[in-house]
N, C-alpha and C positions, 0 to 999 in steps of 0.2 A: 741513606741517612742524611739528612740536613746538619746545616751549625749548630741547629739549637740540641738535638738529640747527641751529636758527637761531643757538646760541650758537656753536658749534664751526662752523659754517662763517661767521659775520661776524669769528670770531678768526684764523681762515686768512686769509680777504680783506683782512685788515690790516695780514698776516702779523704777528702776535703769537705767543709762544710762550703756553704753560699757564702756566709760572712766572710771564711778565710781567702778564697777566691777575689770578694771585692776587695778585701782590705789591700793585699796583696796587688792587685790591677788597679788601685784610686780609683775605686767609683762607689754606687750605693750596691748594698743587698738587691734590694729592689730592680735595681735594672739585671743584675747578675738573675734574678728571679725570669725579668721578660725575656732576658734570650732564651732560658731554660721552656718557658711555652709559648716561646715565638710569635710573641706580643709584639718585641724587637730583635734587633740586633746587634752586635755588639761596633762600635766603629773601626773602620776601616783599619786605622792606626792602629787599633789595640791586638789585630791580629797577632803579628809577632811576639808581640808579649805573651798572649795566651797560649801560642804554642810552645813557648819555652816554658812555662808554667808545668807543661805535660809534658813535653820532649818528643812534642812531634811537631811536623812540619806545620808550614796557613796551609798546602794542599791538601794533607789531611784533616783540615779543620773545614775547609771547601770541602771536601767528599769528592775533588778529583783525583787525589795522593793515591789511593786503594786501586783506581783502573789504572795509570799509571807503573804505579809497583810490581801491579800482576803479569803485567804482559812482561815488563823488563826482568821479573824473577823467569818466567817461564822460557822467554829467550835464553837466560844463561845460563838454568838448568839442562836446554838441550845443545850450550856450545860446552859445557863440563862435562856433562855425556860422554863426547865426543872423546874425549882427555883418559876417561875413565875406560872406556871400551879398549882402548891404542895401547890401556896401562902406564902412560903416561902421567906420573905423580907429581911428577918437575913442573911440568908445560901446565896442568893441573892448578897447580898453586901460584904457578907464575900469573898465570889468567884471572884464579879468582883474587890473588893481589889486589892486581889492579883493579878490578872490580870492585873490589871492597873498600878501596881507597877515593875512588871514583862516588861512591854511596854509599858512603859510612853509615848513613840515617835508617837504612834498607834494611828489617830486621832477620827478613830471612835469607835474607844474602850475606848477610852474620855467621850464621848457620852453617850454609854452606860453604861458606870460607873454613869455617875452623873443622869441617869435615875435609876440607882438602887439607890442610895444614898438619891433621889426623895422618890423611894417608900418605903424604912425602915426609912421615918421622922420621925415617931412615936415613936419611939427608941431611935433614939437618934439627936435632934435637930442640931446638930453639921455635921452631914450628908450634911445638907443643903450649910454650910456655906462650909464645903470641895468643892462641886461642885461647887458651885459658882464660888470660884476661880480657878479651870479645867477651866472651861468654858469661863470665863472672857480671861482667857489667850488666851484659842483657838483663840476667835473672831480674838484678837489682832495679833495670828502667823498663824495660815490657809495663803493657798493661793487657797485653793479650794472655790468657789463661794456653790458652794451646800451644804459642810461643814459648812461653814462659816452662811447660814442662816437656816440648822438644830440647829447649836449651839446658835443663837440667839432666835429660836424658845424655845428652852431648858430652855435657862438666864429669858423667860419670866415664863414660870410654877414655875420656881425655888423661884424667884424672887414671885411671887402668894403664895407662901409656906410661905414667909418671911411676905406679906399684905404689899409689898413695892407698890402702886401704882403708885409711880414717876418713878420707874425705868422701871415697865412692862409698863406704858403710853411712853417713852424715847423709850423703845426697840421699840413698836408695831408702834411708828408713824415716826422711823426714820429707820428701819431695816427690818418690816415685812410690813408691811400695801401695801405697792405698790407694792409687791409682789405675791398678794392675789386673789386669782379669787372669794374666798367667805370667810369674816369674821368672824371666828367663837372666837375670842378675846374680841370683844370691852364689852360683855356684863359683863368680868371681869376686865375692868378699868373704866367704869362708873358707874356714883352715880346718886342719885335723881332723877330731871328731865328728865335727861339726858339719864338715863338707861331703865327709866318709858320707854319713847317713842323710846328709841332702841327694847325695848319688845314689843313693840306695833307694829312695822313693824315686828320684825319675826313673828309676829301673821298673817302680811299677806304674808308674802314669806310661810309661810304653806299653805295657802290657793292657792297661785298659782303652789305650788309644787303636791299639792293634784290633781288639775284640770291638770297639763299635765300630772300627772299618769294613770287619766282617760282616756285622749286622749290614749295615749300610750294602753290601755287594748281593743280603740278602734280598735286604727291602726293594733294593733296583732291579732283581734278577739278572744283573751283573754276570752271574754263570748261571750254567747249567748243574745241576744235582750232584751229578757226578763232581763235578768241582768242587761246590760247594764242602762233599763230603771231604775233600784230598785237602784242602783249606783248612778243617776243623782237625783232621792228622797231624798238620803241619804245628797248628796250634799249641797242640798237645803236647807235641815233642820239643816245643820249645819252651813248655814249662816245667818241662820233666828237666830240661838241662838247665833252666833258670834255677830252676826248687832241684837239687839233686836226692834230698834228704826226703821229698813231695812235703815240706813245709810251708805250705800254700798258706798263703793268708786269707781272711776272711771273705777282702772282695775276691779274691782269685779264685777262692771256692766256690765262689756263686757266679762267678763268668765261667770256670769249667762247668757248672753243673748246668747253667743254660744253654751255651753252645753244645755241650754234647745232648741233651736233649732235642736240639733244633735238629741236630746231624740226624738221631734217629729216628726222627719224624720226613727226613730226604729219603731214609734207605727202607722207610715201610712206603713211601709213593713208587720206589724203585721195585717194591715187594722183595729187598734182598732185607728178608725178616733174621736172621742171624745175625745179620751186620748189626741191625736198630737195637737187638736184647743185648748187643756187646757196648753199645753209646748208652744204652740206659743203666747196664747198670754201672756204669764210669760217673752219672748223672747222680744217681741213687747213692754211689758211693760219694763221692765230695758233698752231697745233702745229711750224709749223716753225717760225717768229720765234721761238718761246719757249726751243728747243731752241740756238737758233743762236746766242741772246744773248751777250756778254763778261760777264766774270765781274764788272764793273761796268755800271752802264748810266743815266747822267744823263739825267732829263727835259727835255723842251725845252718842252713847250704852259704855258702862262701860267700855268694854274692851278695847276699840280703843277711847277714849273721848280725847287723848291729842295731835290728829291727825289732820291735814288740808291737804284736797287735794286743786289740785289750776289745774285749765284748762291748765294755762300756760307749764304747765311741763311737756304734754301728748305730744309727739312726732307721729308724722307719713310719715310711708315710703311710701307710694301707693302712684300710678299714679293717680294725680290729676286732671285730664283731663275726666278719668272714675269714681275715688269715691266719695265721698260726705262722710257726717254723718254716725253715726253709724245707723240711721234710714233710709238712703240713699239703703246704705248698704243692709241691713235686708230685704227690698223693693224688692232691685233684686234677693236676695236669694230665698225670699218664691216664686217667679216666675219662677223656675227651675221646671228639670222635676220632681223632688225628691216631688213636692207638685201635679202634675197631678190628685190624686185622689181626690184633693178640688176644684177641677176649678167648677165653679156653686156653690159652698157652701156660700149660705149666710151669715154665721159666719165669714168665711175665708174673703169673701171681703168686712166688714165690718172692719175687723184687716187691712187688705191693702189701704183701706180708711183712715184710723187711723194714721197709718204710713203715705202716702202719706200728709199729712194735717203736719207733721214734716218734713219730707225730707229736705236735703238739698244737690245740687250737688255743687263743689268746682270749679271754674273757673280759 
């Protein structure tokens, strides 16, 4: 980036207008106009002033500041390293002290001062309170966007050291929260109730983290069949002891009822055909529960007891013309080739019987 680009976009990020920039530097619009498309430049002398206008350096207004920074960030993140590996929190903060003192202007060496100052709390509680106000400044003078919500990211741990919950609740719903592709905060600004049944859904985002891992070990051929099968047991049995009451919720109903149908499509390529009618109808049975639920449906087992599922909430994308229920569904599944070796099996169309008598296609 050139003067002229670094200048017109730190005057946007300030949101300044052209006029308030000249009026502010004594000159015309017009000239504030040519640096911006490099018609001109601005003089020599006026550097200074412009960089305090923004609060940053003339090297970053030259476009040498940024190679400069990067290399001397990169050096002192791997002499902190150093500090952090040995567990040295003292030696740590004594380092990036002076560091910090040495380049005050450095923004992410900001950062990582008051990460170190973070981890020698136990030292001296005063650490805290030094960072805080780094930080607090930053937010306020950054004009970097990614800066700007590492340091709020920062304000919130800090802030967690202090047990301020107004101010980490302040940061996370007004600075990080919409940010976020995954929450991993709220479980430190919630109480009571509130935190109970936040704990209680990560109880089942493991559960669906767990079941696309399997997929995934499918999709790789990760194992062998045999495994495969010993995996989807394993699965089972720890939904039996997550759900003691089998109070499954709606998505759990439908990750039980796919993975056991994938289980029983391994033990007919194995031709252990007993094993696959005992996964299908585990498959057939959570397909009907799911289908059959009220439009409300409280947990009862312990660990999930302050949870409602509700029908309402279950979205779906498929072509409505072709799918139906999850019983619908399951229906045409087990009628693929992957079941040929049950065609004639009594047991087998008995279960498709079953199903059939739930089905339902979507008009």
């Amino acid at each position: 980036m050139n003067i002229s680009s670094i200048i017109k976009e730190l005057r946007q990020k300030k949101k300044m207008s052209q006029e308030e920039l000249a009026e502010y530097l004594g000159v015309s619009t017009q000239a504030v106009s040519r640096w911006e498309t490099s018609v001109s430049y601005p003089d020599i002398t006026l550097l200074p002033l412009i960089a305090n206008v923004f609060n940053v350096t003339v090297d970053y207004l030259l476009g040498t500041d940024k190679f400069k920074n990067d290399k001397l960030i990169e050096e002192v993140k791997k002499e902190y390293h150093k500090y952090q590996v040995k567990g040295d929190n003292v030696g740590a903060h004594k380092y990036m002290k002076e560091i910090y003192e040495k380049y005050p202007h450095v923004e992410k060496l900001q950062l990582i001062y008051a990460d170190a100052c973070n981890c020698a709390y136990n030292v001296n509680r005063q650490y805290i309170d030094d960072a805080i106000e780094i930080i607090e400044r930053l937010v306020r003078t950054t004009l970097n966007d990614d800066i700007k919500f590492e340091a709020y990211d920062t304000l919130f741990w800090l802030y967690n050291k202090k047990e301020n919950k107004e101010k980490m609740k302040d940061i996370f719903n007004n600075h990080i929260k919409d940010k976020l592709k995954k929450d991993y905060y709220s479980e430190f600004i919630l109480e009571g109730e509130e935190l109970t049944i936040y704990s209680q859904k990560e109880i089942k985002n493991v559960v669906d983290m767990l079941w696309s891992v399997m997929l995934s070990f499918r999709s790789n051929n990760s194992y062998d069949l045999e495994t495969n099968i010993i995996l989807t047991d394993k699965f089972n049995k720890i939904m039996t002891i997550l759900y003691e009451h089998e109070d499954y919720g709606l998505q759990e109903l439908w990750l039980l009822n796919t993975i056991n149908l994938f289980t029983a499509i391994d033990c007919l390529k194995l031709d252990r055909i007993d094993d696959a009618l005992n996964y299908i109808k585990l498959s057939v049975k959570y397909a009907i529960e799911r289908d059959s639920r009220p439009n409300e449906f409280k947990h009862k087992s312990l660990l999930l007891n302050r949870l409602v599922d509700k029908q309402d909430n279950v979205t779906f994308s498929g072509n409505k013309q072709i799918y139906g229920n999850n019983c619908f569904t399951l229906y045409e599944d087990l009628q693929r080739g992957d079941f040929v070796k049950l065609k004639g099996n009594e047991e087998y169309i008995k279960l498709l019987e079953e199903l059939a008598k739930h089905k339902r296609q979507y008009n």
